[in-house]
C-alpha positions as CSV (number, residue, x, y, z in Angstrom):
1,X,-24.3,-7.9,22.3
2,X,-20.9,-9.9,21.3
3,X,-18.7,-8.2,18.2
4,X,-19.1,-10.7,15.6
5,X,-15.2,-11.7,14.5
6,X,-13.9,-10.8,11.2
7,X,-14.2,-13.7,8.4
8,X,-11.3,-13.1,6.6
9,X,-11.5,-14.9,3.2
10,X,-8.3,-17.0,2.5
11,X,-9.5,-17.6,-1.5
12,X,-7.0,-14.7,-2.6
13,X,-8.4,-13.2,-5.9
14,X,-7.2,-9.6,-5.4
15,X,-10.8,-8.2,-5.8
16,X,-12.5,-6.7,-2.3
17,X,-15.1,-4.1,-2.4
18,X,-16.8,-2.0,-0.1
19,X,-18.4,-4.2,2.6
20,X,-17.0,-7.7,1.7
21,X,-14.8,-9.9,3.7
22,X,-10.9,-9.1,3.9
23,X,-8.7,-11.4,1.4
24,X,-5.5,-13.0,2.8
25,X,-2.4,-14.2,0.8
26,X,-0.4,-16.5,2.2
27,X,3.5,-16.2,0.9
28,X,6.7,-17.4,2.0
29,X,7.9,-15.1,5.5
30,X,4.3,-13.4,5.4
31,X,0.4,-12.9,4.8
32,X,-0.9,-10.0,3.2
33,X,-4.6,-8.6,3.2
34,X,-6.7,-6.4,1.9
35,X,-9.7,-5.1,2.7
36,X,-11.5,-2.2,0.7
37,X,-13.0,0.8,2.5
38,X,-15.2,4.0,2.3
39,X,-17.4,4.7,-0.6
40,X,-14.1,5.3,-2.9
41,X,-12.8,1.9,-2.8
42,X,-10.0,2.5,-0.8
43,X,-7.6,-0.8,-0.5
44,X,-6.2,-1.1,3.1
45,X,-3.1,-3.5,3.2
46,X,-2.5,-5.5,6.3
47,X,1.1,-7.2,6.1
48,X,2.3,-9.7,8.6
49,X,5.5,-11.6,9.1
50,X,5.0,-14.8,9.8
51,X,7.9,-15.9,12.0
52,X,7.0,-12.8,14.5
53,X,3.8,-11.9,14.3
54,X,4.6,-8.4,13.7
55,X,2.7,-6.2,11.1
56,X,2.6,-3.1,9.0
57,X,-0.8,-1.2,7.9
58,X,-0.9,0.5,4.2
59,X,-3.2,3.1,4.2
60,X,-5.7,3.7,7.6
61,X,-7.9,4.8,4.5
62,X,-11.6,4.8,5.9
63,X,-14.3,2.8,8.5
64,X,-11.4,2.9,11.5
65,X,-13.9,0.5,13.3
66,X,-13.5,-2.1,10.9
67,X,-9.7,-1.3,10.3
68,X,-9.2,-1.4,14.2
69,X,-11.0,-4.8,14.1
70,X,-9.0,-6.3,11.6
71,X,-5.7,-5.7,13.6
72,X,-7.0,-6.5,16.7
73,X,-7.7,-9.7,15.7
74,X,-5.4,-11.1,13.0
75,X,-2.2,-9.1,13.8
76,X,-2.1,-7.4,17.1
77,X,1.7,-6.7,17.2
78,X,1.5,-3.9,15.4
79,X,4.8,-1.6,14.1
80,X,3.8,0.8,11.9
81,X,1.1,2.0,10.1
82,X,2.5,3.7,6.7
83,X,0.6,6.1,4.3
84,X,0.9,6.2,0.6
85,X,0.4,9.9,0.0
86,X,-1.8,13.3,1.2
87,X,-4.7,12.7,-0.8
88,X,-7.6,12.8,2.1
89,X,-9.3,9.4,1.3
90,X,-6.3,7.5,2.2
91,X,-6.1,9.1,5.1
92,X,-9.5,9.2,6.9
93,X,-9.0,6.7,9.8
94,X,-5.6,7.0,10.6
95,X,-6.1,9.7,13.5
96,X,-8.6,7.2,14.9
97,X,-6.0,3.8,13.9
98,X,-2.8,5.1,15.5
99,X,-4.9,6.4,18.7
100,X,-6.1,3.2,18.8
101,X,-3.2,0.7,18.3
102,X,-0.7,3.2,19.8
103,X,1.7,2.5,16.4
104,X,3.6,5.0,14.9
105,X,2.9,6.5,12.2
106,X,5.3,7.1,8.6
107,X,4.9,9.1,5.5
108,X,6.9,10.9,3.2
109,X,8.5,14.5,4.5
110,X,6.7,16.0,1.2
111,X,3.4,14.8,2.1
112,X,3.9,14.6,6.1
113,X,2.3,18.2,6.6
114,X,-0.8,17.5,4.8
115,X,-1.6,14.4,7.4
116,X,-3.8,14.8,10.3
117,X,-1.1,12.6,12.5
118,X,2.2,13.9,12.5
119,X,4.2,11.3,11.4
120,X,6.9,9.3,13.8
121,X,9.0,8.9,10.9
122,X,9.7,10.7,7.9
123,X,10.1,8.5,4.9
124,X,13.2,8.8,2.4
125,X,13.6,7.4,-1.4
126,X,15.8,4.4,-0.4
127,X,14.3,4.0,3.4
128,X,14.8,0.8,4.6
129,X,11.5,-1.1,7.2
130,X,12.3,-4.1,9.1
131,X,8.7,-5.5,10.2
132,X,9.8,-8.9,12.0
133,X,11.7,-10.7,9.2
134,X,10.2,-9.0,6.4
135,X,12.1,-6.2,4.7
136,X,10.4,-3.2,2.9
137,X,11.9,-0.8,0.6
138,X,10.4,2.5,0.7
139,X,10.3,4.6,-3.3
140,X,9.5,7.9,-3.8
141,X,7.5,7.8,-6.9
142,X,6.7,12.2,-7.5
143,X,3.9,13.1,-9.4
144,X,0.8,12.1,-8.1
145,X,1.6,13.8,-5.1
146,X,4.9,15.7,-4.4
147,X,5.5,12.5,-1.9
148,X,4.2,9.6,-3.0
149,X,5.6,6.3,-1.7
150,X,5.5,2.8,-2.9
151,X,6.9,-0.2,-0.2
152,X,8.5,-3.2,-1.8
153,X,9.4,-6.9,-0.3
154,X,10.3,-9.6,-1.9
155,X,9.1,-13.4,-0.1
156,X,11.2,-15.4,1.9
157,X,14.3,-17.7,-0.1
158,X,14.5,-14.8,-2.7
159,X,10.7,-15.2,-4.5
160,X,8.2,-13.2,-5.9
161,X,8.4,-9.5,-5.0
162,X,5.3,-7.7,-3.3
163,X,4.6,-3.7,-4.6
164,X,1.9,-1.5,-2.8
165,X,1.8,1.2,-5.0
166,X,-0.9,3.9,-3.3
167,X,-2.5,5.6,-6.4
168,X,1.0,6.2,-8.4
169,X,0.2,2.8,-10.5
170,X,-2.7,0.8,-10.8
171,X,-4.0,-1.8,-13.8
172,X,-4.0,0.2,-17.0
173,X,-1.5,3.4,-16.1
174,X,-0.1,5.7,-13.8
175,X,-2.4,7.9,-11.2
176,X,-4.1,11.0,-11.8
177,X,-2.0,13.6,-12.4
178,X,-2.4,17.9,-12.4
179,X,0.0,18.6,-15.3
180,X,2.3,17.6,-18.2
181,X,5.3,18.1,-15.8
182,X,3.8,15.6,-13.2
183,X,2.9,13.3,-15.5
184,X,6.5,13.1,-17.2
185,X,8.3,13.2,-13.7
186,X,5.3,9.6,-12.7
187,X,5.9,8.0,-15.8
188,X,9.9,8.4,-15.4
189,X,9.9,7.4,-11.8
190,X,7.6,4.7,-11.9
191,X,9.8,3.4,-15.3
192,X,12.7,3.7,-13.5
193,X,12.4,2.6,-9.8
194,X,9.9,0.0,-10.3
195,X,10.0,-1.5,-13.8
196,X,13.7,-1.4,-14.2
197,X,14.1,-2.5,-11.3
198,X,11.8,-5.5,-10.5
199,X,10.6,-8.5,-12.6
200,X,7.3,-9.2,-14.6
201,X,6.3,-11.3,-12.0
202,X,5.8,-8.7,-9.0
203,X,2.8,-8.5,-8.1
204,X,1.3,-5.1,-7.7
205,X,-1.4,-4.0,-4.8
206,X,-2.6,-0.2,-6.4
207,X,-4.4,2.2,-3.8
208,X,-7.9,1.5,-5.4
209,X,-9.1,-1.8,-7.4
210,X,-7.9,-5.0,-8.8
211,X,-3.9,-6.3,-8.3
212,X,-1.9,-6.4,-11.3
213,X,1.5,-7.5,-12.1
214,X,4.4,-5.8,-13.5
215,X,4.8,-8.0,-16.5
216,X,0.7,-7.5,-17.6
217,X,1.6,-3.5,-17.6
218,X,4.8,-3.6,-18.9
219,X,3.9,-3.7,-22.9
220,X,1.3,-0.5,-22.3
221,X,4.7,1.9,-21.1
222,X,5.0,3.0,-24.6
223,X,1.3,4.0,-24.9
224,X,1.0,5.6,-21.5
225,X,4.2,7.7,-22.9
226,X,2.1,8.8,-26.1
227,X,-1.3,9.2,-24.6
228,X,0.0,11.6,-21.6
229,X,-1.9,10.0,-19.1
């Protein structure tokens, strides 16, 4: 029996879930999609430049068949496949991705020794990747996990910038943290390196759920602070 090819749903909305079809954004210098995995509603983010062809993979989260599919037929030149953090469901299928694919593999040095894949490259607060023509900046956002990463590019000409967060921010707050202490050093990184930094109208892909943008989460900073969580 043929492999049935991947729809992939070009109505961007932001919300997948488990089992539907993959969403695709089309901006200036690249598409972006997701695709939500496993029975946690893992978001995998698939981003490809558009001059080159060339891609990046957020999170080999879960269901490597359906991951493996997805690159194999909407962005085959693959570069590197990133992940977010340690945390076990974002991980699931990327031993089974990278063996696949043959892509390296990237993740923070804090987080690198929980992985099943040793990473290729260690990531660094500050890290630059060139995927094709598209830039990412790589920020070390502590407090979820000891090395959480967010990646950062902004669309062709100067537009819009484009934040995959993993679980350090999502719609509504900050992820899960264990303590007070991690809480205050999220809350102060995530204040600092991403809404200091970048403008209401970044658009932000979280690790689980719905997108959100900087400038909807912006006001709630204050009550995050005073809630503790």
């Amino acid at each position: 029996m043929t492999e049935q090819h991947m729809v992939i749903d070009d109505s961007y909305t932001g919300h997948v879930s488990p089992g539907s079809a993959p969403q695709r954004r089309t901006v200036p210098g690249a598409t972006i999609t997701k695709m939500s995995v496993g029975p946690m509603d893992n978001n995998v983010y698939l981003i490809v430049c558009s001059a080159t062809g060339k891609s990046i993979l957020v999170d080999a989260a879960n269901e490597a068949q359906r991951v493996n599919q997805l690159i194999d037929e909407h962005a085959p030149s693959l570069e590197l496949i990133v992940t977010t953090h340690q945390h076990g469901d974002h991980w699931l299928a990327l031993a089974d991705v990278a063996a696949a694919t043959k892509a390296p593999t990237a993740a923070h040095s804090l987080d690198a020794g929980a992985l099943p894949v040793r990473p290729d490259r260690l990531l660094e607060d500050g890290d630059s990747l060139d995927i094709g023509n598209v830039t990412f900046a790589v920020i070390h956002l502590a407090g979820h996990t000891p090395g959480s990463v967010a990646l950062a590019f902004a669309e062709k000409g100067g537009g819009r910038t484009h934040l995959f967060t993993g679980d350090s921010l999502f719609p509504g707050g900050v992820g899960k943290t264990a303590d007070a202490d991690a809480f205050t050093s999220l809350l102060s990184d995530v204040e600092a390196k991403l809404f200091d930094r970048f403008g209401d109208d970044t658009i932000v892909y979280p690790g689980h759920g719905k997108d959100t943008t900087l400038g909807v989460e912006r006001p709630q900073l204050a009550e995050w602070q005073a809630r503790g969580w």
